[in-house]
C-alpha positions as CSV (number, residue, x, y, z in Angstrom):
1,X,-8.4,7.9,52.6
2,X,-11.8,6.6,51.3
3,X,-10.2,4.6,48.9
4,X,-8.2,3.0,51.8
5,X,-11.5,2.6,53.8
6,X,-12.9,1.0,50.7
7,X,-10.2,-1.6,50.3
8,X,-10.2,-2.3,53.8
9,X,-14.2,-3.0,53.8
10,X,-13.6,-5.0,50.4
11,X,-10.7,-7.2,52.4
12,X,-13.3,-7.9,55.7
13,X,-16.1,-9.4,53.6
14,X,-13.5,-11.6,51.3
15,X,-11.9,-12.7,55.0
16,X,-15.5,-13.1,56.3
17,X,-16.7,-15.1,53.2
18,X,-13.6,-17.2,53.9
19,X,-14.0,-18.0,56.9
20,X,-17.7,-18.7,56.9
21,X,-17.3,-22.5,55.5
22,X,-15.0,-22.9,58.7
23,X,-17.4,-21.5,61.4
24,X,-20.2,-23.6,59.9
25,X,-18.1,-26.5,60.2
26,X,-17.1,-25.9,63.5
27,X,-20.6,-25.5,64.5
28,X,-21.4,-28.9,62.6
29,X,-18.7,-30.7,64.8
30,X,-20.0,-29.0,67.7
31,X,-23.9,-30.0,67.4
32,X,-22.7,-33.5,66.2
33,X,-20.4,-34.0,69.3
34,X,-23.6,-32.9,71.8
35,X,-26.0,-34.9,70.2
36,X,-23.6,-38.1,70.9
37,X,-23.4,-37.1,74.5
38,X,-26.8,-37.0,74.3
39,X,-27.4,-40.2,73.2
40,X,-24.5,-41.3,75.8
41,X,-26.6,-40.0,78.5
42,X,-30.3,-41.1,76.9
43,X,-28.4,-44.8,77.3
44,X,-27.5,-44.6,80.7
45,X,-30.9,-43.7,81.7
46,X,-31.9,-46.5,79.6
47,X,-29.6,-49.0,81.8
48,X,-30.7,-47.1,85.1
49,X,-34.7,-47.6,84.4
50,X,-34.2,-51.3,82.9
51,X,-32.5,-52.4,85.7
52,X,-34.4,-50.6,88.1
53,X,-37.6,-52.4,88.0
54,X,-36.9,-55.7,89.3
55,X,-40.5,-57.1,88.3
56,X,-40.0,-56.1,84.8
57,X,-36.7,-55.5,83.5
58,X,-34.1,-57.6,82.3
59,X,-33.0,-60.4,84.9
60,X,-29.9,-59.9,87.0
61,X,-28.4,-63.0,86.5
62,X,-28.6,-62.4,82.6
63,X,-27.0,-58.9,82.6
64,X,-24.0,-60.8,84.7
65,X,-23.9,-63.4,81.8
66,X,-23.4,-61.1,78.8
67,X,-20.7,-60.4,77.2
68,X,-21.8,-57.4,76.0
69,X,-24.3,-55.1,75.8
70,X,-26.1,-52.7,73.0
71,X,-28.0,-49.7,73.8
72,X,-30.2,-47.9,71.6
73,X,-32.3,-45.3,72.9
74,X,-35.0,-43.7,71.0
75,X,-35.4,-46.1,68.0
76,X,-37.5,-44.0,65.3
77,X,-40.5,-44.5,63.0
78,X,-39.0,-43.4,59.5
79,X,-41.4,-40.8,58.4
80,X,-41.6,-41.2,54.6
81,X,-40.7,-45.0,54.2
82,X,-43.8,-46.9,55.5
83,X,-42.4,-50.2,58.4
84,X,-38.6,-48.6,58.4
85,X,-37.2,-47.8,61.9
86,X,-33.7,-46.7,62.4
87,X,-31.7,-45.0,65.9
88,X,-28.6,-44.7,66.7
89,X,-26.7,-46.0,70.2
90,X,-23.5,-47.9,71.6
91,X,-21.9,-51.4,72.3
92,X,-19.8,-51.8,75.0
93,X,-18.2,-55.4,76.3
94,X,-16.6,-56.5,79.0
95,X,-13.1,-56.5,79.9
96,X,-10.4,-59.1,79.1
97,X,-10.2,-59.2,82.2
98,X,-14.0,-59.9,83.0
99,X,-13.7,-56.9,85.3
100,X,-15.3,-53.7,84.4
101,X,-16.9,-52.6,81.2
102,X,-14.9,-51.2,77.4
103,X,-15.2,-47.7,76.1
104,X,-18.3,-47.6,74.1
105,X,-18.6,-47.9,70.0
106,X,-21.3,-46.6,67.9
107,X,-23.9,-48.5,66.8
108,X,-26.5,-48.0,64.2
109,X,-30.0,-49.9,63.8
110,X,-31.9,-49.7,60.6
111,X,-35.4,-52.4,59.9
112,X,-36.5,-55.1,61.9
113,X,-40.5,-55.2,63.5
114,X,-39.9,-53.7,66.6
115,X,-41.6,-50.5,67.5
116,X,-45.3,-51.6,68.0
117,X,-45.6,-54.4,69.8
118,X,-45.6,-52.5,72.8
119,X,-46.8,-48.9,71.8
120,X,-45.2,-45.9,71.1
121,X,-43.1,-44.4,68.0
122,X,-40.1,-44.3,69.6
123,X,-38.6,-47.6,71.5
124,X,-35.1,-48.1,73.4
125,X,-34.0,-51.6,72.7
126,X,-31.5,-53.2,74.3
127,X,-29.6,-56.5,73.6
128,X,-27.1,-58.9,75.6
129,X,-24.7,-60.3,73.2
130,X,-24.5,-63.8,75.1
131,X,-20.7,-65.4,73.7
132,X,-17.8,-64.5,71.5
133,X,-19.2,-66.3,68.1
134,X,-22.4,-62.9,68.8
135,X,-19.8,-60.4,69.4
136,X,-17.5,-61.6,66.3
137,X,-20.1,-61.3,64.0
138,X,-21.8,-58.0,65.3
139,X,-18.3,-56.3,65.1
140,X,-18.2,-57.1,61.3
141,X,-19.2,-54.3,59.0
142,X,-22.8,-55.5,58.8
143,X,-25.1,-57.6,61.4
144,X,-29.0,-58.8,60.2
145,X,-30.4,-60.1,63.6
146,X,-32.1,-63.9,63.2
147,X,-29.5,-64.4,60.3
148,X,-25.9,-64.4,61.6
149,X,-26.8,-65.2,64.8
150,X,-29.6,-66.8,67.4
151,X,-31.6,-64.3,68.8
152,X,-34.8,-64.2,70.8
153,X,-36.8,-62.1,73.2
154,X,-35.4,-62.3,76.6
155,X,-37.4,-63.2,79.4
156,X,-37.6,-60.4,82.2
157,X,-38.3,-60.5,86.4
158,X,-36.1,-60.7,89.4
159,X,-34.4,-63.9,87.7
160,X,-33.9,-65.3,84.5
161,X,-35.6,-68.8,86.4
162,X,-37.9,-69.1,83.4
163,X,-36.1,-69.0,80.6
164,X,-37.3,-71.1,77.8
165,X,-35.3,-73.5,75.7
166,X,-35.0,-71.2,72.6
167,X,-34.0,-68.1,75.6
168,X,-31.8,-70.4,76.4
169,X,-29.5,-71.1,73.5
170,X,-30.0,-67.8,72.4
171,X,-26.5,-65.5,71.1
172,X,-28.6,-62.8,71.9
173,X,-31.0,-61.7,73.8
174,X,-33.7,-58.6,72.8
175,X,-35.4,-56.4,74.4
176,X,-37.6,-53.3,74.1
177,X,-39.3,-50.7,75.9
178,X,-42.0,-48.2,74.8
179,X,-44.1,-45.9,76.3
180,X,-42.4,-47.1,80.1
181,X,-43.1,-50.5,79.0
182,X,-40.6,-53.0,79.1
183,X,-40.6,-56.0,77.2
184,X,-38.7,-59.2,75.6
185,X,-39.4,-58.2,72.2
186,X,-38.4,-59.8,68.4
187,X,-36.1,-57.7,66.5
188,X,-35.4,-60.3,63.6
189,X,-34.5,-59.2,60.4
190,X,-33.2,-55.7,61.8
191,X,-29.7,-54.8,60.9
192,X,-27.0,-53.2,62.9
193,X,-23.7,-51.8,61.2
194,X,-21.1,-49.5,63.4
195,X,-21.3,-45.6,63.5
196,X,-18.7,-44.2,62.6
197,X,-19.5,-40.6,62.9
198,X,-20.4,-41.2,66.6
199,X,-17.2,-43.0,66.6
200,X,-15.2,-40.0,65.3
201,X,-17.1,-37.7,67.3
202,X,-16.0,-39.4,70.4
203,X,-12.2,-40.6,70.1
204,X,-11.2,-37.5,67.5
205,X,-10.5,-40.1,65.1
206,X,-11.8,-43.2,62.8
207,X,-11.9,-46.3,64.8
208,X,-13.8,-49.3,64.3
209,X,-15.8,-50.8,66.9
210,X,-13.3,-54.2,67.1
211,X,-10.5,-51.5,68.3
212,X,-12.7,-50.1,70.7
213,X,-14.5,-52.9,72.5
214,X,-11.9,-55.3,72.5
215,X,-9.0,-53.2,73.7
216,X,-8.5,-51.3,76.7
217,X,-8.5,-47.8,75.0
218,X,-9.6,-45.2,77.3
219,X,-13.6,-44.6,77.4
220,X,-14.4,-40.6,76.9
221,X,-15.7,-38.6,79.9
222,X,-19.2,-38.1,78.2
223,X,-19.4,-42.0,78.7
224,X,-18.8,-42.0,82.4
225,X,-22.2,-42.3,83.3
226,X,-23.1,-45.2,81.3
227,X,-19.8,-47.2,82.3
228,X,-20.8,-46.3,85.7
229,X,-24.4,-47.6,85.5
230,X,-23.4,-51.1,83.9
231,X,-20.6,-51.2,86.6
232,X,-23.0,-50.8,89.7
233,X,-25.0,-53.6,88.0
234,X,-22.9,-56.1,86.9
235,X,-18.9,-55.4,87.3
236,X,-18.1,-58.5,86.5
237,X,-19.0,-61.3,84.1
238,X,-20.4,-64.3,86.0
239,X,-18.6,-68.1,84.8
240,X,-20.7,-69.3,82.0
């Protein structure tokens, strides 16, 4: 009987030791697929408050002009590398159509000079990706802002009246916001690449960020409120 007891004890902790690698990965996958809610949600607010304050947040007229738009909330100061920033966020373009907005792709942002200008050690940036030569090239598997495409800070008020020539002609438009300040800011020379974790964490599977954005693939509940806030903004592209 003891022996049998003994055995059975012996059997528990090999089953337990088994299964331990499987709980902890479970619990990875778990953490990993709240943070990206998270950081759906942290975006949505992002929209809500940049559009929000007419006076000071990006114009109107601009939003209705993109083609698409990146979102990255809570860029971060790199601790141990002295000037390195990185975050992580989403890009999500309009429609075929020109009605409505894509499920959102994962974005990541590593370099650049932003962070400072306005204060603060962690910044949301936003961008408006201005025609399809911006978007081709930011879908690639690498994107160094300045280099592969025209970028400057965008103007902000009620309208986008005041645009300068550079503004203008811009493939993309950058912005910033620290410490509740929002500003046109210079990101040149930061780079942005795809995420595919956040990518997998939210469809289940690897996609890339082309076969997201471009198709009509269905956007995952934890991005309804970020659809939703682009939507009550701008639901539809304006005629360039």
């Amino acid at each position: 009987m003891r022996l049998t007891k003994l055995m059975l004890a012996a059997a528990l902790t090999v089953l337990g030791a088994m299964s331990a690698p499987w709980i902890s990965s479970e619990a990875a996958r778990a953490k990993a697929d709240n943070d990206t809610a998270n950081r759906l949600n942290a975006a949505a607010d992002v929209v809500s408050d940049m559009m929000g304050a007419p006076d000071k947040g990006i114009p109107k007229d601009l939003l209705d002009k993109a083609a698409c738009v990146v979102v990255v909330p809570s860029v971060k100061k790199a601790a141990l590398i002295i000037g390195a920033k990185y975050g992580r966020g989403f890009i999500v373009c309009r429609n075929k159509s020109g009605r409505g907005w894509s499920a959102p792709g994962g974005m990541r942002i590593e370099g650049g000079s932003f962070g400072l200008q306005i204060g603060g050690s962690s910044t949301d940036v936003v961008m408006l990706l201005m025609n399809q030569s911006a978007i081709d090239k930011l879908l690639s598997s690498k994107f160094t802002i300045g280099a592969d495409a025209s970028a400057a800070a965008g103007p902000v008020g009620r309208t986008a009246s005041a645009q300068t020539d550079a503004q203008l002609h811009a493939q993309l438009l950058t912005y910033s916001r620290a410490q509740g300040l929002f500003a046109g800011v210079s990101l040149d020379g930061a780079t942005l690449r795809p995420d595919d974790d956040a990518n997998k964490d939210m469809y289940g599977r690897t996609m890339s960020n082309r076969d997201i954005v471009l198709t009509s693939l269905q956007a995952p509940s934890t991005a309804a409120r970020l659809i939703a806030e682009l939507n009550s903004h701008s639901s539809r592209r304006a005629n360039e």
